[in-house]
N, C-alpha and C positions, 0 to 999 in steps of 0.2 A: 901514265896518268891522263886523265881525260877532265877538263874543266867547260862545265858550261856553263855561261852566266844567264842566270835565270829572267833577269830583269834588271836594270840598275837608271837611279833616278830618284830626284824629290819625294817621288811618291811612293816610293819601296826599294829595296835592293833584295837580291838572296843569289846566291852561284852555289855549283854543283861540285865536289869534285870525286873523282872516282876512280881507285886503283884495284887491278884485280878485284874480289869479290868484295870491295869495302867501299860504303859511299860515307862522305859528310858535308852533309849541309852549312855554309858560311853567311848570316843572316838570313832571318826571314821575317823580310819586312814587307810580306801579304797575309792574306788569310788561309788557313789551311786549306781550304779547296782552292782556292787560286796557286797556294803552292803545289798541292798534287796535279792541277790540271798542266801547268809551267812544266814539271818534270815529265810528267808523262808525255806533252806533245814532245819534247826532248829528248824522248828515249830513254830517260833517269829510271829510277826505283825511290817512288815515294815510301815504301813499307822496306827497302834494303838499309835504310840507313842505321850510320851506327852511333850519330849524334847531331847534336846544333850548336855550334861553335859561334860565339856572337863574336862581333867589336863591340860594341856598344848598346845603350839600352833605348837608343832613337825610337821612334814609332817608325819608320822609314825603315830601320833596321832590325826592329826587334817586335815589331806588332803580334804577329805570328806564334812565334817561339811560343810562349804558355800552351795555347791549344795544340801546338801543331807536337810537341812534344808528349804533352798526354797524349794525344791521338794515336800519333807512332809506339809510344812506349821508350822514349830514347832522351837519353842526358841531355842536359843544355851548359855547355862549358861556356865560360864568360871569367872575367875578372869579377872580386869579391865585391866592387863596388857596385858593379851593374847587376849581377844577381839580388845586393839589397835593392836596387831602383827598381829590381822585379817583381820581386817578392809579394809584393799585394796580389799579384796577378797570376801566380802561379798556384798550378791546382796542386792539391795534397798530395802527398808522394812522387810527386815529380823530383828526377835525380838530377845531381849537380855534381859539378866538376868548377873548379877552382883554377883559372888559368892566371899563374903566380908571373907577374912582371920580370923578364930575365930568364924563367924554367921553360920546360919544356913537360906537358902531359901527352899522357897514352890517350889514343881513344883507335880501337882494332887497330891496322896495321898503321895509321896517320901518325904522326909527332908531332905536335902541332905549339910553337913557340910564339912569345905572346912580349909583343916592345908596347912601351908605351908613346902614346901620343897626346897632341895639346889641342885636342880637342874640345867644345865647352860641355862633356858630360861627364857621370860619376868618375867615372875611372876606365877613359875610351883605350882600347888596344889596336895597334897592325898583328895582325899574322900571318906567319910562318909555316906553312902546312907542309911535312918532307915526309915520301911514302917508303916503302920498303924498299924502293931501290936506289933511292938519293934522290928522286924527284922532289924539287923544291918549289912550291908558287907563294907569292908571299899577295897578301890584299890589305891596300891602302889605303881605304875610303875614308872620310870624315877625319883628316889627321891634321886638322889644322894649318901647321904651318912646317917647312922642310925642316926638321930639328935634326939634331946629329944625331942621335937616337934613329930618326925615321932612316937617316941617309943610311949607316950602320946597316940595320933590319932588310933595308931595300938589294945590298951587294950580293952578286956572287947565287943569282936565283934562274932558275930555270923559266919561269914565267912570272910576271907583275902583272896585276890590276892596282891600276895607279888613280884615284881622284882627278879629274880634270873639271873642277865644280862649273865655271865660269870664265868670260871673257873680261879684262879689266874693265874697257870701255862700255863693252857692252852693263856690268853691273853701276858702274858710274853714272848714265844717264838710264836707267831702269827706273820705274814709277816704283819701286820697293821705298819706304819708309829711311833717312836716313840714319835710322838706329839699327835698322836691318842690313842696309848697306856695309855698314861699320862693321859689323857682327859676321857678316858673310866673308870679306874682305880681312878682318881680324884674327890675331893668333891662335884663338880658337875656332876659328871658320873652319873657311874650305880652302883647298887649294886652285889657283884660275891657274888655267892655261896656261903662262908663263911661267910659273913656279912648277908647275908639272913638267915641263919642257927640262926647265933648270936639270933638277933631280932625276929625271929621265935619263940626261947628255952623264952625270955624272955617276951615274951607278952603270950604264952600260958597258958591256962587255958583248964577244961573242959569242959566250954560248944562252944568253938571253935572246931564246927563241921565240918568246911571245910577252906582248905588252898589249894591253888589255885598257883603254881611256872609259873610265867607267863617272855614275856619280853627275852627268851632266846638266846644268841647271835647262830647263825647259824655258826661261825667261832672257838667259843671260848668258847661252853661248849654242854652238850650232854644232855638230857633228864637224862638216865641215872646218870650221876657226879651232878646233880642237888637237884634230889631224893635221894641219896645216903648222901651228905651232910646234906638236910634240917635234913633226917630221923635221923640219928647218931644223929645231935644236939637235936633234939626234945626227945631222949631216955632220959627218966626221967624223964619228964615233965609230968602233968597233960592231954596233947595232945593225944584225941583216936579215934579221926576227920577224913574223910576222905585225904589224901595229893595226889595234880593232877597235871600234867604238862597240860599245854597249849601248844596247837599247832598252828603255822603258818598259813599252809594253808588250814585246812578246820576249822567248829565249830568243839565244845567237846560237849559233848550232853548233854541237861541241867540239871544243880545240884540245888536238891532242899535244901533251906535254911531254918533249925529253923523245920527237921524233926526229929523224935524221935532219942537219941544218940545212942539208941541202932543199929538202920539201920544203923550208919554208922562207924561202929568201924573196920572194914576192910581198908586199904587202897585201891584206886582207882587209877593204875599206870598205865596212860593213854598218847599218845602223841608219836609220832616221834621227829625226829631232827627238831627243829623249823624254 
């Protein structure tokens, strides 16, 4: 399986992921031409896809989805809540897929399993994407806070893209509003730095070959303080995985998923300020 992430950040997220002849789209939180221009510098297939698998119904997250699904021709799977938070915006005859908290749906060769998180929208999910040969990557963005649920979701995975929103300090003396502060920082926020390290040390294992710090505030934390974190927390641990930051504005160039452990026991410290 091949994962690219597309973009990830305040201002959008969307990843790639791609098994034999089957691609699915995980957020798309740009515009359709900005998403076909993301895949195509990336080698992807904006017109191979076989759906749009949301988390949530953010504009960061989900801006896209409407057009980009009529454009393509191709379902938008999401939890029942966020398909209603979409639903104004969705053009007629656009298809829908139902991803039930706990199940597991088809879309081409993907399984794609749907936990919940405490996020502050309709009915935010992580997912579980496992392709036809037991490849599993699960994505963790916008999940609030480490719930046992999350930790659960997160074990026993060939690749994570984990949230690393923020720096404690760094959002503490931030000119952000202290309602914003509260809200970022809170059990429906995001996860900082820390708490992604936390979760990190305790879900890892050895055959989690790639970890993926996605989601990083542009205000309130650095590629570097990010890396720096997960790494310390992960020293111990079973972890000999690649570890990557995600970038903003352009793709990261795609990682492949479920290759020999031995390729990737280097770290991959990749990414600007997002």
């Amino acid at each position: 399986m091949r994962l690219t992430v597309l973009g990830s950040g305040s201002r959008g997220n969307a990843l790639l992921l791609e098994s034999g002849p089957d691609a699915l789209l995980i957020d798309a939180g740009f515009s359709t031409r900005d998403l076909e221009r993301r895949m195509e510098s990336a080698g992807g297939r904006p017109f191979g896809l076989a759906g749009i698998a949301l988390t949530h119904e953010h504009g960061d997250h989900a801006r896209g989805a409407p057009g980009a699904a009529a454009a393509w021709g191709v379902p938008i799977l999401a939890s029942r809540g966020t398909l209603d938070a979409l639903a104004p915006r969705l053009k007629d005859g656009t298809r829908q897929k139902v991803l039930a908290v706990g199940g597991s749906t088809r879309c081409a060769s993907f399984a794609v399993r749907a936990f919940p998180t405490a996020h502050d929208a309709g009915e935010p999910l992580m997912l579980v994407v496992e392709d036809a040969e037991g490849r599993r990557v699960g994505i963790a963005y916008d999940v609030g806070s480490p719930t046992t649920a999350l930790k659960h979701a997160c074990r026993d995975l060939d690749a994570l893209v984990l949230e690393t929103n923020h720096d404690e300090v760094m959002l503490r003396s931030s000119r952000y509003p202290a309602s914003v502060r509260a809200r970022i920082a809170g059990r429906g926020g995001h996860l900082s730095n820390r708490e992604a390290g936390l979760l990190a040390a305790e879900v890892a294992h050895a055959g989690l070959a790639l970890l993926v710090l996605a989601h990083l505030s542009d205000r309130c934390n650095t590629p570097e303080l990010a890396l720096g974190t997960v790494a310390g927390a992960l020293a111990g641990t079973a972890f000999r995985g690649r570890l990557v930051v995600a970038k903003q504005d352009a793709p990261l160039p795609p990682l492949e998923v479920g290759a020999a452990l031995e390729q990737l026991t280097l770290p991959l410290r990749s990414g600007g300020r997002a």
